[in-house]
C-alpha positions as CSV (number, residue, x, y, z in Angstrom):
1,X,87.4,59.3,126.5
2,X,84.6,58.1,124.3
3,X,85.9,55.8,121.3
4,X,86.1,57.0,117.9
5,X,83.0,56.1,115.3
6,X,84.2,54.3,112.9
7,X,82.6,52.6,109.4
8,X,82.1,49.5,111.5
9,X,79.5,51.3,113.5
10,X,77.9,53.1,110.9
11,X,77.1,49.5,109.1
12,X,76.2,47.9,112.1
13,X,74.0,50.9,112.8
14,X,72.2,50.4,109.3
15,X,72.1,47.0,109.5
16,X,74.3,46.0,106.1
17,X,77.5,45.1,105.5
18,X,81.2,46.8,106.1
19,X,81.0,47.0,102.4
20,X,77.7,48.3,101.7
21,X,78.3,51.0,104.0
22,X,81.4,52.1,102.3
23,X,79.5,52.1,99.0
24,X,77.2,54.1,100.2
25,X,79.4,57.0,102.4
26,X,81.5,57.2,99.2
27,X,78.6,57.0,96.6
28,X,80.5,54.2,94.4
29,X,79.6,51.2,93.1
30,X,76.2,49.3,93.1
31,X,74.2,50.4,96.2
32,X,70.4,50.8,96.7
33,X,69.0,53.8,97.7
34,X,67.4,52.1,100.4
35,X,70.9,51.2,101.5
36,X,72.2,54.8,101.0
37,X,69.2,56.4,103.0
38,X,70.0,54.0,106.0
39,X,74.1,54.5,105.9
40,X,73.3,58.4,106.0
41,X,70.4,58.4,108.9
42,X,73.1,56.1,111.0
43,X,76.1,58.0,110.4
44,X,74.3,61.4,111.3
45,X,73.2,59.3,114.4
46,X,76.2,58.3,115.4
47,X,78.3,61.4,114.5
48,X,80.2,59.8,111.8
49,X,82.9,61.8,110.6
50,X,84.8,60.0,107.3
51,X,89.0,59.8,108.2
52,X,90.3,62.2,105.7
53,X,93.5,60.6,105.7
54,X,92.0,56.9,104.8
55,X,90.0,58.4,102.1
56,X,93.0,60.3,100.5
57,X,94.7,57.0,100.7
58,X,91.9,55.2,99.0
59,X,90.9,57.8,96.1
60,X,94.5,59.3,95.8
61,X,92.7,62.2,96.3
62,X,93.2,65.1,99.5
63,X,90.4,67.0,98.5
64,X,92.3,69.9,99.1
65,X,93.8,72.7,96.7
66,X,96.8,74.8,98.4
67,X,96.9,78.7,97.3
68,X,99.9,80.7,97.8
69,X,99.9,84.7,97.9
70,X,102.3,87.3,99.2
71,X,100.3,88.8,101.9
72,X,97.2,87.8,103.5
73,X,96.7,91.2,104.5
74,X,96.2,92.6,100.9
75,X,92.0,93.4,100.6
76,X,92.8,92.6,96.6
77,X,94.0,89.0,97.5
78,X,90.7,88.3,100.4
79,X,88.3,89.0,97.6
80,X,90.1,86.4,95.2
81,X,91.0,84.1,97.6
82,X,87.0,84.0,98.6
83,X,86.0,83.6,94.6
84,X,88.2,80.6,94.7
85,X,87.3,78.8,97.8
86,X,83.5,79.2,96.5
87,X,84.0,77.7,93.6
88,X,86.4,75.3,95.3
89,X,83.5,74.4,98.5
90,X,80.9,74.2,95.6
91,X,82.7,71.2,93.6
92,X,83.2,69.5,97.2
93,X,87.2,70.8,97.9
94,X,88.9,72.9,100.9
95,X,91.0,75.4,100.1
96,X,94.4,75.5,102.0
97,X,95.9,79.0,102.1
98,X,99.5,80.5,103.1
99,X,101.2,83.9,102.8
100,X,104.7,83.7,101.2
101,X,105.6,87.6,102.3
102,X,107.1,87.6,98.5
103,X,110.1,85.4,100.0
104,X,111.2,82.3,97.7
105,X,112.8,81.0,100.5
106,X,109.6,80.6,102.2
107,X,107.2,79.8,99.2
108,X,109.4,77.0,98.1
109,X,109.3,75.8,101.8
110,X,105.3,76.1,101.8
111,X,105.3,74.2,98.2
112,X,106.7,71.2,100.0
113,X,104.6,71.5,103.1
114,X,101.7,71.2,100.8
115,X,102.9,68.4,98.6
116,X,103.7,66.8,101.6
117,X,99.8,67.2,102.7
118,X,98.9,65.8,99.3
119,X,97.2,69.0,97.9
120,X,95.0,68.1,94.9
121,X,96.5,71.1,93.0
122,X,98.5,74.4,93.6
123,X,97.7,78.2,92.9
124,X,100.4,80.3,93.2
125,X,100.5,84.0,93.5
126,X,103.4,86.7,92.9
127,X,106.6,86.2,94.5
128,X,110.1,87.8,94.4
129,X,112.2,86.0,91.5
130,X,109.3,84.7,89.8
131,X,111.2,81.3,88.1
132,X,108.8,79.7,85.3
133,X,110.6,76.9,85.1
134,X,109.4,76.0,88.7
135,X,105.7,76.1,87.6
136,X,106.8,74.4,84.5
137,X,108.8,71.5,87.2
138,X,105.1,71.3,89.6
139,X,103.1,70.9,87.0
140,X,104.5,67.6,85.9
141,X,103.4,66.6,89.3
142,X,100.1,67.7,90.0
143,X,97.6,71.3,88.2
144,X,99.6,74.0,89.0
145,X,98.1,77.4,88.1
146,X,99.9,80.4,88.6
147,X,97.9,83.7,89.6
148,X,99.4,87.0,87.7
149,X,102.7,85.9,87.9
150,X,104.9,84.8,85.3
151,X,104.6,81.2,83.9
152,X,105.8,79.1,80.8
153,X,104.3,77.9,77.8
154,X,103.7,74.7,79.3
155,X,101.9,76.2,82.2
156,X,98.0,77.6,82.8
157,X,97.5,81.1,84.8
158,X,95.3,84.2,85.1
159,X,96.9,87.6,84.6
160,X,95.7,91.3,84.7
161,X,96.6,93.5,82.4
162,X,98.7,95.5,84.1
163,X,100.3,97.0,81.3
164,X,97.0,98.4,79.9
165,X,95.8,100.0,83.0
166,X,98.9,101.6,83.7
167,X,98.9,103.2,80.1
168,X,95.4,103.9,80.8
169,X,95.8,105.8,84.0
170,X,98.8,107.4,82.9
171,X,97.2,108.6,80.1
172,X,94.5,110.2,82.2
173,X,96.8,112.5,84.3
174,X,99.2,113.6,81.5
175,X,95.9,115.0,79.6
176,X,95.2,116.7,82.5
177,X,98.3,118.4,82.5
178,X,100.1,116.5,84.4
179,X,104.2,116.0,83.6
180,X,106.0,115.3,87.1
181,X,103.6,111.9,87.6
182,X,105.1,109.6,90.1
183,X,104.2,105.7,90.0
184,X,104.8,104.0,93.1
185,X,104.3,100.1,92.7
186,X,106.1,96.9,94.7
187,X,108.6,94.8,93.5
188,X,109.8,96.0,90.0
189,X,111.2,92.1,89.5
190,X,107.8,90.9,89.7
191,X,105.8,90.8,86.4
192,X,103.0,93.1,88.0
193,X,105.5,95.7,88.8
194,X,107.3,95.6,85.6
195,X,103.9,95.6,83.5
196,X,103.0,98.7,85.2
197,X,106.5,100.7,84.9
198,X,106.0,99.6,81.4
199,X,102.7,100.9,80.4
200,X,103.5,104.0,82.5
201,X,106.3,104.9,80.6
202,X,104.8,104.1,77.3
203,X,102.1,106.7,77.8
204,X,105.0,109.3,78.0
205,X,106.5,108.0,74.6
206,X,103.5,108.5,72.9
207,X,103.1,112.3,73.8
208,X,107.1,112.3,72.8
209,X,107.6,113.1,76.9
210,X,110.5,111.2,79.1
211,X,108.8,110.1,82.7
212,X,111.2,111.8,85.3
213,X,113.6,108.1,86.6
214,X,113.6,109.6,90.1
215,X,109.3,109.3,90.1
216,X,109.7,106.1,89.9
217,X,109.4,103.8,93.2
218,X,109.3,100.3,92.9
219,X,110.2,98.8,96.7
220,X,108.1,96.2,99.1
221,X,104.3,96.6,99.7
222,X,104.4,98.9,102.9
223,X,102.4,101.5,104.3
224,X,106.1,102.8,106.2
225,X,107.5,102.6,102.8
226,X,105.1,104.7,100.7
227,X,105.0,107.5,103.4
228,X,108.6,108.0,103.7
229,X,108.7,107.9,99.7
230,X,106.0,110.2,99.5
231,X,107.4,112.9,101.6
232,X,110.5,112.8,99.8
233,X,109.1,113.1,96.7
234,X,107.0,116.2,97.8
235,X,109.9,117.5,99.5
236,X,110.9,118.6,95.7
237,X,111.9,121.9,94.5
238,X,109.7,120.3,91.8
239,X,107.8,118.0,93.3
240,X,105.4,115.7,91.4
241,X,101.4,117.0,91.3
242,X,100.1,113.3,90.9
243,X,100.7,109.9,92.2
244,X,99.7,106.5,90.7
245,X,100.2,103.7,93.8
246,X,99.4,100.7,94.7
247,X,95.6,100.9,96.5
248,X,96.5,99.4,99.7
249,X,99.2,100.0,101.9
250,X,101.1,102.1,99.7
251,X,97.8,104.8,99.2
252,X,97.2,104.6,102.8
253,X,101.3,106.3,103.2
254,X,101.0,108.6,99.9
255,X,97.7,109.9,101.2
256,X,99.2,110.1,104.4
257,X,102.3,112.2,103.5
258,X,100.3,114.3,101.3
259,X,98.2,115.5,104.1
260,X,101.2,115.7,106.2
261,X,102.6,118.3,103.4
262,X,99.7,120.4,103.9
263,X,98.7,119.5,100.3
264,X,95.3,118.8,99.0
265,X,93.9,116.2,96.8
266,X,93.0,116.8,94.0
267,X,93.8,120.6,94.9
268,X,97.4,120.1,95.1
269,X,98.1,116.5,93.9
270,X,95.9,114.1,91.7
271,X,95.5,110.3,93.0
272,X,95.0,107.4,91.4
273,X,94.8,104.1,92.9
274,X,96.1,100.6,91.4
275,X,92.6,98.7,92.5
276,X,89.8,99.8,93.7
277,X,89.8,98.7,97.5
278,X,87.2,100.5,100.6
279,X,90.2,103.4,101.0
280,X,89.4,104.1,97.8
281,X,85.8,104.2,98.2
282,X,85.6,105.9,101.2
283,X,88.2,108.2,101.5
284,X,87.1,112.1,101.0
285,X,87.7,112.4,98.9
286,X,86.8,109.6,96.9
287,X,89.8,108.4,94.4
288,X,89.8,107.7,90.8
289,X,91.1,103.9,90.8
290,X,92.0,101.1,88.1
291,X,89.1,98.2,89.2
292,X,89.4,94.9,88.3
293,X,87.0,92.1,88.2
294,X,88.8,90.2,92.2
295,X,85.9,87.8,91.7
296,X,86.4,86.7,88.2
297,X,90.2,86.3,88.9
298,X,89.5,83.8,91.8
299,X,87.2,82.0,89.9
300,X,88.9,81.6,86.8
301,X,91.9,79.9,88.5
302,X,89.6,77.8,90.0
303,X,88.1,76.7,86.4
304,X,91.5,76.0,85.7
305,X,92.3,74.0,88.4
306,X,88.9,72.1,87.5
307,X,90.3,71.8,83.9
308,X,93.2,69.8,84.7
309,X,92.0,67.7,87.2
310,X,89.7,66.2,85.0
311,X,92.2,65.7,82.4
312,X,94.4,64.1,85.0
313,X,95.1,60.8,82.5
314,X,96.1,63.2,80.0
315,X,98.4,66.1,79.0
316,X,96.4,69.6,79.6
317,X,96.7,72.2,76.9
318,X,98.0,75.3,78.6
319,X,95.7,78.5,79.0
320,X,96.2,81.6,79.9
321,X,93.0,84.1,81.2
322,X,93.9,87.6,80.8
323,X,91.4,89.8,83.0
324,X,91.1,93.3,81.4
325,X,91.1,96.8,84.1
326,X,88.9,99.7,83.7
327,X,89.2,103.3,85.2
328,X,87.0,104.0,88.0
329,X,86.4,108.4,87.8
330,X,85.8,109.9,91.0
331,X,87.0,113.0,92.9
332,X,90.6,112.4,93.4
333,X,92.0,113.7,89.9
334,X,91.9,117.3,88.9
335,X,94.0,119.5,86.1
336,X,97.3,120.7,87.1
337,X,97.7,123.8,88.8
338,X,99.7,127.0,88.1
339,X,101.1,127.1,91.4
340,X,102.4,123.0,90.7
């Protein structure tokens, strides 16, 4: 097996010293650019390849940023997660990523794992029993941002307002007549969930309505799920004539059971997707979804990372990004019938 290039080659290669060489790979200290140009024509010669482990030894520094979500199959999280590792590739860092299926169990476990690979900071998505204080305890540590989940005052994170598209969307369907509106989101302990319950059912109080408690479906993030929910719902004497879920999973089943039913959309039921994903898009017929900006999230808890790495020496001020929603129109919402 050929032997490993090491920094002893390179040097030898260029014809300076151990040190030179070093200086030179690692663009520190005094070094001519002479010197530099030589170093980098030897190394690509040889094959050099820098041991990560040394240099995270040396700068105190992995060059690696660990990012937790719930599930890796969400379209929502892929666009983020690729906003962040842009930014992240751009300033010279990997990005580690891990899926925590929204168990605490395993997120705490995959904290650890990544501490233990000395990750240079730590973005953490939604998970079941979201504790603040356990952002609060990480970030004494090393930048911990936490990606629309809850988080303390002494903590930095980027939310979407939830609440406010909810309300919006809500809003939309009740002024088209509808009154039996169900709202099927995951996880009603997880701040996403309960922002969106909450704006849904303010949007009732302000027409002086009460949101029927049995339309309301808060449960895991599961295409198996939102079917079986859906038929049940539209196995009502008085069923609901318009769903607001989750664009991913959960629309796939509702859209499912609806067709299924025999139903229509928007015919017989009105659709509204939470995020604007390619079901929405190309689905016929195309539905009326709450959009986002994915790529602004991902990028903006990247900044923040950023942020507190360069105030490493220091205390960072906490920040909080709030990323506003806007209704999408398209064909899936239409007024309620007189047969509904």
């Amino acid at each position: 097996m050929k032997d490993r290039v090491t920094i002893r080659d390179v040097a030898r290669q260029a014809g300076v010293s151990l040190g030179t060489a070093s200086r030179a790979l690692n663009r520190t200290g005094r070094v001519s650019e002479e010197a530099i140009a030589a170093v980098t024509q030897a190394a690509r010669q040889l094959g050099y390849r820098p041991d990560a482990v040394a240099r995270s030894m040396r700068t105190r520094s992995s060059g690696v940023i660990g990012l937790l979500v719930s599930d890796l199959a969400n379209p929502l999280y892929a666009q983020i997660i690729t906003a962040a590792e842009t930014a992240f590739q751009a300033a010279g860092y990997s990005l580690l990523v891990a899926n925590t299926h929204s168990e605490r169990k395993r997120e705490t476990s995959l904290i650890e794992l990544f501490r233990g690979r000395r990750v240079d900071g730590l973005i953490l998505g939604p998970c079941e029993k979201e504790s603040p204080e356990l952002l609060e305890q990480l970030s004494r540590e090393l930048p911990v941002v936490a990606l629309d989940r809850e988080f303390g005052q002494g903590c930095s994170g980027v939310q979407v307002d939830h609440y406010a598209g909810a309300l919006q969307a809500t809003q939309y369907v009740l002024n088209l007549g509808h009154t039996r509106v169900a709202l099927l989101t995951p996880a009603s302990d997880l701040r996403t969930g309960k922002e969106r319950i909450a704006g849904f059912r303010r949007a009732f109080e302000e027409r002086g309505l009460t949101p029927l408690p049995n339309l309301i479906r808060a449960e895991q993030s599961a295409m198996e799920f939102a079917f079986s929910e859906a038929m049940s719902l539209l196995s009502f004497a008085e069923r609901p004539t318009a769903f607001i879920c989750l664009g991913t999973r959960i629309l796939a089943g509702v859209l499912q059971a609806i067709r299924h039913m025999g139903h229509t959309v928007p015919g017989d039921v009105s659709v509204i997707s939470i995020g604007d994903t390619d079901l929405s898009r190309l689905f016929s017929p195309t539905i009326t979804s709450l959009n986002w900006d994915l790529d602004v999230v991902g990028t903006c808890a990247a900044q923040l990372i950023f942020k507190q790495l360069d105030r490493k020496s220091q205390t960072p001020s906490a920040e909080r990004i709030v990323v506003k929603t806007q209704l999408i129109l398209r064909e899936s919402c239409g007024p309620v019938t007189t047969q509904a």
